[in-house]
C-alpha positions, 0 to 999 in steps of 0.5 A: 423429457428435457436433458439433464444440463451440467454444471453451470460455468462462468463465462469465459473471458474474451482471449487475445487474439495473436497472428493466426488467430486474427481472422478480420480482412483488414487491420490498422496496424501499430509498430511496436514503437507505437508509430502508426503504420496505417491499414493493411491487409491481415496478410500484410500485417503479419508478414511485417510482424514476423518480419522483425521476429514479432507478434501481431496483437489484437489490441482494440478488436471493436475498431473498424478496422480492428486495431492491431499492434507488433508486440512481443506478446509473451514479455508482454504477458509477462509484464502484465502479469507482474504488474497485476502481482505487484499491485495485488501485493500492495493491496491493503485490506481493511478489517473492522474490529467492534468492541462493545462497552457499557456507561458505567463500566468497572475499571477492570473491564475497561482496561481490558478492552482498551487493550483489544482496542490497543492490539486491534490498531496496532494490528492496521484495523479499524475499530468501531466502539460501541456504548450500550445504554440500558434503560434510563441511562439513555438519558445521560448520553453525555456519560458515553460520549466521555467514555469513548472520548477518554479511550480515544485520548488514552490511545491517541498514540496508535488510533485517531477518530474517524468518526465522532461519537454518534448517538444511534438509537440505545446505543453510542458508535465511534470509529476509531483507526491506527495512525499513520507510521511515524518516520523515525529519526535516523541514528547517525543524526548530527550531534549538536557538537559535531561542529566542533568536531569537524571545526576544531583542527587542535583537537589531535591528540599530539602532545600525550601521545606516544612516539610513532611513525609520522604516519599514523597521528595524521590519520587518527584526528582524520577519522576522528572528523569525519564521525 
């Protein structure tokens, strides 16, 4: 009778091996400012490790020797796992939305479509628009072809196409995805008359203004330049 057998387990990923945990005679050993220091012994190696207060790391363990670098292993984790974290969040995903439409579509159907096309782009999806032809309506691809090319015009603001209309088989696919974020024009931009603002040296109001202190219709017209 055979044992039961538990659980399958993945198999465990290869672990770093750190100081003690380096078992080979020999290694060639790396500083840690990447300057090769040559074979030596494992003994040797780790004395030169903890001699400047650091770890020895198995970096390249199929080298022969194996190849071991003097690291701080904890920052150096640490950095690795921040990187992985970093990019993991940068890391786009891309959904594909379908929408389904008919040749001869009402106007109401259509617009309300065109506004799930709309809120899909908008939303970093991809949209795949679909014409279904029924019948003899598959004689007259050029109908489903103008419609989706109508859609895509209507929504050229938010989507671009990606792929052209293609017939496959009874029905018509066009891909359609969001476009890239448009760089806004700052607020504070130069007016055109801000040259004559900064040019214009008379423009301080000297003349109508009431008596005060030296002082104060000198930093006015200053203030006023620089905006």
């Amino acid at each position: 009778m055979r044992p039961r057998r538990g659980p399958e387990r993945a198999p465990a990923e290869p672990q770093t091996r750190i100081n003690e945990a380096i078992r080979v005679p020999q290694v060639r050993l790396i500083d840690d400012d990447g300057e090769q220091i040559g074979i030596k012994s494992r003994d040797e190696a780790l004395e030169y490790a903890w001699a400047k207060n650091l770890d020895l790391v198995e970096v390249a363990p199929e080298a022969r020797p194996p190849v071991c670098r003097v690291m701080d292993y904890s920052k150096y984790k640490y950095e690795q796992e921040q990187k992985a974290k970093l990019a993991r969040k940068h890391q786009s995903t891309i959904t594909i939305k379908e929408i389904k439409l008919r040749p001869k579509v009402g106007q109401h159907d259509y617009e309300t479509k065109k506004g799930h096309v709309a809120r899909f782009l908008q939303n970093r999806d991809k949209v795949k628009v679909t014409i279904m032809f029924r019948g003899r309506e598959t004689t007259h691809p050029e109908r489903g072809r103008n419609l989706l090319l109508r859609l895509a015009t209507e929504l050229k603001e938010i989507g671009v196409i990606e792929s052209e209309p293609l017939q496959d088989g009874r029905n018509m696919v066009m891909m359609l995805a969001p476009v890239k974020e448009r760089i806004e024009r700052p607020a504070d931009a130069a007016r055109p008359d801000d040259g004559a603002a900064r040019s214009g040296g008379d423009a301080a109001p000297t003349s109508d203004t009431p008596a005060a202190p030296v002082a104060a219709p000198t930093a006015a017209p200053a203030a006023t330049a620089e905006t």
